[in-house]
C-alpha beads as a LAMMPS data file, in Angstrom:
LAMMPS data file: protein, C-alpha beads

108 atoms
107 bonds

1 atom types
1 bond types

-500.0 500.0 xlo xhi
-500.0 500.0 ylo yhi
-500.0 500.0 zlo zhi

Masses

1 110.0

Atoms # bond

1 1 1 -173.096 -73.969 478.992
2 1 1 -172.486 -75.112 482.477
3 1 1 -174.260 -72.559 484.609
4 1 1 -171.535 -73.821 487.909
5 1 1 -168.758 -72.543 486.014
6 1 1 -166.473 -69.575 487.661
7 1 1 -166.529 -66.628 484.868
8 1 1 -162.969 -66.370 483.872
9 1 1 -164.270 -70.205 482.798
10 1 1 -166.988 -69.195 481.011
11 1 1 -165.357 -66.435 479.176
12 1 1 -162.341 -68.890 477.882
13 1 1 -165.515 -70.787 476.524
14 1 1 -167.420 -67.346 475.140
15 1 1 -164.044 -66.439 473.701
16 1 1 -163.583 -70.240 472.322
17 1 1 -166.765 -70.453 470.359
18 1 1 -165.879 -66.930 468.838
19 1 1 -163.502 -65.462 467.070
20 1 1 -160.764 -66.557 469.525
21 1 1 -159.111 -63.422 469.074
22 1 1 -159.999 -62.279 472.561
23 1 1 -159.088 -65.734 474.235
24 1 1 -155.616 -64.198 475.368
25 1 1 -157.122 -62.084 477.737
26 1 1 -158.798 -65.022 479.750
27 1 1 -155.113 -65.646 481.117
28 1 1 -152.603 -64.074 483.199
29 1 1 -149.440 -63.069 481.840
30 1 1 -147.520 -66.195 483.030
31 1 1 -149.905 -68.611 481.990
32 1 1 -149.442 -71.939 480.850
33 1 1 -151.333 -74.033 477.962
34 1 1 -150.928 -77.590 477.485
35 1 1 -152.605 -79.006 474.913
36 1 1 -151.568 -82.110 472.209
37 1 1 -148.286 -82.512 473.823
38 1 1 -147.413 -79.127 473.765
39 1 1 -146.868 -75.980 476.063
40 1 1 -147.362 -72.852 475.878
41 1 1 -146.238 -70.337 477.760
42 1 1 -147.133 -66.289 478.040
43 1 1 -149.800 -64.491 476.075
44 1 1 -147.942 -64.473 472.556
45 1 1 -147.500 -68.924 472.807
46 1 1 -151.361 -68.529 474.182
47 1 1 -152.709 -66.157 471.021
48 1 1 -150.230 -68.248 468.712
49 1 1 -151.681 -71.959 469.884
50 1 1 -155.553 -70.800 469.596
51 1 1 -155.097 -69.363 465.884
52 1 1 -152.972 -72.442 465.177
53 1 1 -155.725 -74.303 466.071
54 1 1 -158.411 -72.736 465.036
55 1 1 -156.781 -72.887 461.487
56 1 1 -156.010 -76.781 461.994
57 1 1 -159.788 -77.423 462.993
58 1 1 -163.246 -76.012 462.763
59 1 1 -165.182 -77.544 466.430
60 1 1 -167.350 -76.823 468.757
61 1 1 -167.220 -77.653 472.352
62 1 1 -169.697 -78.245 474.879
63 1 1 -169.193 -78.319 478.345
64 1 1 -171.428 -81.347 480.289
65 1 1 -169.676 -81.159 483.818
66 1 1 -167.591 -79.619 486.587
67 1 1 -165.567 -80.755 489.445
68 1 1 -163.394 -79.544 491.703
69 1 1 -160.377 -81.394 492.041
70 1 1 -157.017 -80.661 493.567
71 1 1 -157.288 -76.859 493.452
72 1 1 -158.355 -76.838 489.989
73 1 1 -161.597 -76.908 487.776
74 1 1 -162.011 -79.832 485.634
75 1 1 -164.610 -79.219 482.725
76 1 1 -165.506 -82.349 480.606
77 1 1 -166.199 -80.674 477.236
78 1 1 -167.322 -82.704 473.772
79 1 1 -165.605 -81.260 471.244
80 1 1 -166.872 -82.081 467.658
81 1 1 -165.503 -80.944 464.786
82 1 1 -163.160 -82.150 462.083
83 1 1 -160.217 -83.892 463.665
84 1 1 -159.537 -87.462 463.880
85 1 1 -161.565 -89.076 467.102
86 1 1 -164.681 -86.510 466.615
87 1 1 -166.474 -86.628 468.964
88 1 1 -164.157 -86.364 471.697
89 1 1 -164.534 -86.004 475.273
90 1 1 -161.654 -83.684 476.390
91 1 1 -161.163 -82.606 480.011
92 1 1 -159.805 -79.083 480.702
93 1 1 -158.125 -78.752 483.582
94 1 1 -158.316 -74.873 484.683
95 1 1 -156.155 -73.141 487.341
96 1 1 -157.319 -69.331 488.408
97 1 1 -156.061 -66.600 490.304
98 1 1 -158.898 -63.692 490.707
99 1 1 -160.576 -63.521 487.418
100 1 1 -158.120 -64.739 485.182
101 1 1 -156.648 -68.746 484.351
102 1 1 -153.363 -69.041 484.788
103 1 1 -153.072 -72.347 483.923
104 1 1 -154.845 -74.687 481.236
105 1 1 -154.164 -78.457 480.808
106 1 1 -156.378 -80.125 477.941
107 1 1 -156.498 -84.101 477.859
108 1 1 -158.117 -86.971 477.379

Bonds

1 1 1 2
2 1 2 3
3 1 3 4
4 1 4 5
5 1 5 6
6 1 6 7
7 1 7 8
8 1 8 9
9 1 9 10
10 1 10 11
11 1 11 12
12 1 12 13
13 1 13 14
14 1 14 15
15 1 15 16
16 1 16 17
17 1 17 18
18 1 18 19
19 1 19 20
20 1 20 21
21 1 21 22
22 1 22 23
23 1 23 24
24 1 24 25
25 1 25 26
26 1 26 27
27 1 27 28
28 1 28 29
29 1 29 30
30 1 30 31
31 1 31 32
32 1 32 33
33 1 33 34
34 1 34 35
35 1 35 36
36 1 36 37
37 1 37 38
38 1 38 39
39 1 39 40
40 1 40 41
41 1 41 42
42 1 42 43
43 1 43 44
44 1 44 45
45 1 45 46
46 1 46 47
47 1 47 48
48 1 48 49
49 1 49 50
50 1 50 51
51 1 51 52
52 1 52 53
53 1 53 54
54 1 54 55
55 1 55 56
56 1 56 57
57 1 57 58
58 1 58 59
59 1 59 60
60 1 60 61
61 1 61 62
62 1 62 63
63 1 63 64
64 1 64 65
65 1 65 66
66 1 66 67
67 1 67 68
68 1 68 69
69 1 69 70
70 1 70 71
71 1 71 72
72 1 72 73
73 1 73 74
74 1 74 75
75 1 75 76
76 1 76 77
77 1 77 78
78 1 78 79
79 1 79 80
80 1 80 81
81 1 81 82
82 1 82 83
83 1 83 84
84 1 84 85
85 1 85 86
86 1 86 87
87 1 87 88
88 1 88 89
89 1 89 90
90 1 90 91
91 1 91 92
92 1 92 93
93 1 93 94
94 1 94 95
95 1 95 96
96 1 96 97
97 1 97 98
98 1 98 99
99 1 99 100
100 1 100 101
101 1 101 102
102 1 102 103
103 1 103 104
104 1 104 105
105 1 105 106
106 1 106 107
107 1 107 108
């Protein structure tokens, strides 16, 4: 992993590569998550979107870079797994406030 990454970063990604279960608590209450066209909003869309993905697809995701841009982190990941497109470079766009994200944007 990316040793330039802010912690509440690096524990979405600790809380990614587990269980997920815990990936809620990376986020404030208000937080948004847009992923695959999608968005979800508040812990409960948050906790719903990881299991529904983590059902949908068995990955793994790698972080190569970092950059600040526009107030927010932008992490190049490659995700592999088995979705269509694997490998993928995905960029995650991460807003925080203190130690938590309070907004996620996941794209191309």
């Amino acid at each position: 992993m990316t040793a330039t990454l802010p912690q509440p970063i690096k524990n979405y990604f600790t809380a990614d590569a587990s269980d997920g279960a815990t990936i809620v608590n990376c986020f404030t209450d208000n937080a948004v998550v847009k992923d695959e066209g999608q968005t979800h909003i508040g812990p409960e869309a948050i906790q719903q979107w990881k299991e529904n993905a983590s059902a949908k697809y068995d990955y793994t995701c790698q972080p190569l870079s970092s950059e600040q841009q526009d107030g927010k982190v932008v992490v190049t990941c490659r995700l592999t797994g088995n979705f269509p497109g694997s490998p993928a470079d995905l960029r995650f766009r991460f807003e925080l406030e203190g130690d938590r994200i309070t907004s996620l944007d996941i794209a191309p």
